[in-house]
N, C-alpha and C positions, 0 to 999 in steps of 0.2 A: 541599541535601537529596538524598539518593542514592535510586533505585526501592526498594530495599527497608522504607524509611520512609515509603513511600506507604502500605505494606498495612497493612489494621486487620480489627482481630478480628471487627468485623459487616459486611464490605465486600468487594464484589471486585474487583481492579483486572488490567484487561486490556491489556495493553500492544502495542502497535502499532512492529511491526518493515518494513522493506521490504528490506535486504540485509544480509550480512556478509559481507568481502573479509580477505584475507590479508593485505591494507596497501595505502593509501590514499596514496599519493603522487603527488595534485594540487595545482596553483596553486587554480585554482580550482571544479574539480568536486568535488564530494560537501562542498561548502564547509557545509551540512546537516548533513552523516551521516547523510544517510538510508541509506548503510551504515557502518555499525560495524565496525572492523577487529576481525577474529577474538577476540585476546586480549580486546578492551573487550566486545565480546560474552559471551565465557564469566566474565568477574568480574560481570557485570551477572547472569549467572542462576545464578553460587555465591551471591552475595547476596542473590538472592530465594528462592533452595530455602533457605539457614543461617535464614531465618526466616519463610520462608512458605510454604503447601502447593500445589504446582501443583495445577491441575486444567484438563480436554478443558473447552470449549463444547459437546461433545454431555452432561456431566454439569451445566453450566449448564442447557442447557435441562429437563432429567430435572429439575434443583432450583425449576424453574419452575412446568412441567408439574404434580409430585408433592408440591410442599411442603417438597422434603427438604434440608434447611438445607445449607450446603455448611461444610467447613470454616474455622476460624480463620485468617483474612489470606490467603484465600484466592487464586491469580493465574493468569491463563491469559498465554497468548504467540500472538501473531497477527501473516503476515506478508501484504503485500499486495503485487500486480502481479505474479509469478510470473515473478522474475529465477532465475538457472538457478543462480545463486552458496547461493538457498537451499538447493538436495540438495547441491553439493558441497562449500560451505563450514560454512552454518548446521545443517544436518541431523546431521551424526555428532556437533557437539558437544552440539547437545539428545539424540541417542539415548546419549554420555556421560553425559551428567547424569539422564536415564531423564525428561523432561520433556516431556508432550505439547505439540502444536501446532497452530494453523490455517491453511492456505495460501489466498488468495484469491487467485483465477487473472482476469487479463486476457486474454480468451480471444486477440483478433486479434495480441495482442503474443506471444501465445505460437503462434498461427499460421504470424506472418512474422519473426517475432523483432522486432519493434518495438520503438522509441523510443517514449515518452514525451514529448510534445512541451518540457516540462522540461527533459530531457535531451537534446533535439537541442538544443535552444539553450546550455546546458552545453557540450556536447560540441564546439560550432562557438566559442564564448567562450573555452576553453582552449585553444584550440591558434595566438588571439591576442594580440600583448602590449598592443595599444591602439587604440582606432576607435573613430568616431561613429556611433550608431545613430539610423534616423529612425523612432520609435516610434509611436502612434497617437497618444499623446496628449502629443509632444511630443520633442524633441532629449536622448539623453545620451551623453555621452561617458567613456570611462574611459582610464586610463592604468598603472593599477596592477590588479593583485588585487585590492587592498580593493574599489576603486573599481568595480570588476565587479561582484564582489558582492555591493555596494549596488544597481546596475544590475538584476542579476537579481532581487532581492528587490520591486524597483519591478515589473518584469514577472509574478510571480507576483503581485503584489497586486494588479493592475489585471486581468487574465485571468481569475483563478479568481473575480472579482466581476462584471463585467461582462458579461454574457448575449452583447450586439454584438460582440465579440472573440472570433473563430475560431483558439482557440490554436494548431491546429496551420497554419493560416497564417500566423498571427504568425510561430513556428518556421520556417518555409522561407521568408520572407523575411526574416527576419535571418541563417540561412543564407547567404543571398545576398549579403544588403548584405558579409558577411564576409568575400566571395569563394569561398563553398566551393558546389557543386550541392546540389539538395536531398535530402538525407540520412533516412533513415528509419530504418537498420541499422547496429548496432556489436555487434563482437566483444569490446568492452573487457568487463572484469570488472565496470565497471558499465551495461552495457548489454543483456551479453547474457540473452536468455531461456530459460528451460526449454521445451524440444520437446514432444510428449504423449509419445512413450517415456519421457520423467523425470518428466513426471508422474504417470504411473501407477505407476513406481517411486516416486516421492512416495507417493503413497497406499496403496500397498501398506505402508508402514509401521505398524503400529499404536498405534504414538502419535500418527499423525499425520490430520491431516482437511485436505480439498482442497472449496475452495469454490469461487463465483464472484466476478467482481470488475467486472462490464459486459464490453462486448465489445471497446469502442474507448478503454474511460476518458473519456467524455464524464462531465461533469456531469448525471446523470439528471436534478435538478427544471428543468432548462434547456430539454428535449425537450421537443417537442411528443408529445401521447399517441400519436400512432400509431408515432413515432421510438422512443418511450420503448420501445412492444410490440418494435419491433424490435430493439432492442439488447439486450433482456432475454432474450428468444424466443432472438436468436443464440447467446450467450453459455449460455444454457442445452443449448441442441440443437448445440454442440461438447463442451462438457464429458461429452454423454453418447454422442454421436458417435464420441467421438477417443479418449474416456478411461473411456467407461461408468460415469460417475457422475453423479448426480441432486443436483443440489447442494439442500441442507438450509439450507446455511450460505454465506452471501455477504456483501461490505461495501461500502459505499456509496465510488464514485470520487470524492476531496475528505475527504467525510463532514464538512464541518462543517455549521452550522444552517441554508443556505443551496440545501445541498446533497442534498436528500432532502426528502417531501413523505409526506401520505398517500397521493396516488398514487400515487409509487413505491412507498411501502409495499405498498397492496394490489395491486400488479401482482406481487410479488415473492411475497408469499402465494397469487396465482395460482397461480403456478408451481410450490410446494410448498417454498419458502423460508420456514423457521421461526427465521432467527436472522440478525440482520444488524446488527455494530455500527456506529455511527457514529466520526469522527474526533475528536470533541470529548472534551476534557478531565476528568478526573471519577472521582468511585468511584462503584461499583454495589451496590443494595442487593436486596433482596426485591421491592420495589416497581417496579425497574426494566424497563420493557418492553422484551423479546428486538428490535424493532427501531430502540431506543435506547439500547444500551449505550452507555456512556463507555471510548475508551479513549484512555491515555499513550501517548502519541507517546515514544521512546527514540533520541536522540539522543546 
């Protein structure tokens, strides 16, 4: 089934981006897509403009808010972690196509330029052809590609469930066990992050909205309340610090069920956060509360 046969006449589907590259030529990183090579990006949103009506999250929430029904197979576009690839790659071809969008910014990543703990173990994985890892919950070894990538897919599933596992210690000692020191920062195109000078050229667009996204990419429902204030507090008093914006609009680091709570809800609403999807799968109706939307992951 292609994205543009997700959209329906009474629904909205919001789609969840995190990069687009010029071309992807890994063994093993972005074995996801969690960037989309440029071209698969732009047929992915001729396909949903030839038959469906973009529309901003700031006119979600007005259709919220006011009643005011939105369009026929209606879809937003939303990216998250504030890689630097989104102004110079993904940005002229949404202002091409004249389609808005939502940026969800990791503030400390976009700080120091930060890794992703994902991605430092990626990033240390690819640049080996074969090793034994001693993992927490057990030995594995690879030898191939594939075999990695099985590997990796085992480490994101035990991490993003597991409360006890400090992913980004995970990440710097499997760094290690690789041989490499421990790595925080890449220049690679899928690494690097946007500065606040491009964010604010980000936002200056007006098609375009710049959100929050946490500060550090912790799993919020994992913190402890006072951790929780902190990360939320930071992430908000950079965004308007660095970049003079109040963020309205933010999304949950993860975002699946696991991932977000009503406390972090109403810390978020503290703050004057009115929109915040989640990562889970789904279409959106009338009924859908602003900090439960469903969105397609676009791989």
């Amino acid at each position: 089934m292609t994205y543009a046969a997700k959209l329906a006449d009474d629904g909205l589907c919001i789609f969840l981006f995190h990069g687009v590259v010029e071309r992807s030529p890994y063994q093993v990183r972005n074995y996801t897509r969690k960037h989309l090579e440029k071209n698969a990006f732009a047929r992915v949103l001729r396909s949903l403009q030839a038959r469906g009506v973009p529309v901003s999250l700031e006119l979600v929430i007005q259709h919220h808010q006011t009643g005011t029904p939105l369009p026929p197979r209606a879809f937003a576009i939303t990216f998250d972690d504030g890689f630097e690839n989104n102004l110079t790659v993904a940005a002229p071809v949404l202002d091409d196509f004249g389609i808005p969008a939502t940026f969800y910014m990791t503030t400390d990543f976009i700080e120091r330029n930060r890794m992703s703990w994902t991605d430092r173990i990626e990033w240390a994985i690819e640049q080996v052809s074969a090793a034994t890892l001693r993992l927490p919950w057990g030995t594995r070894a690879f030898k191939t590609a594939a075999e990695a990538r099985a590997v990796l897919d085992e480490i994101r599933g035990h991490a993003k469930q597991d409360r006890s596992i400090d992913p980004n210690v995970l990440a710097t000692d499997i760094q290690r066990q690789l041989g490499f020191p421990e790595t925080w920062s890449s220049d690679d195109p899928l690494d690097r992050k946007l500065d606040w000078r491009q964010v604010k050229q980000l936002a200056a667009d007006p098609l375009f909205t710049v959100g929050g996204h946490s500060h550090s990419h912790a799993i919020l429902s994992f913190l402890a309340p006072e951790a929780l204030d902190r990360e939320i507090d930071e992430s908000c008093r950079l965004l308007d610090e660095k970049a003079g914006l109040a963020p309205r609009h933010y999304s949950y680091p993860e975002g699946l069920a696991h991932c977000y709570s009503d406390l972090v809800i109403a810390r978020l609403k503290a703050k004057g956060v009115v929109c915040c999807p989640t990562a889970e799968p789904g279409l959106n109706d009338h009924r859908t509360d602003l900090f439960r939307l469903l969105r397609i992951n676009v791989d």
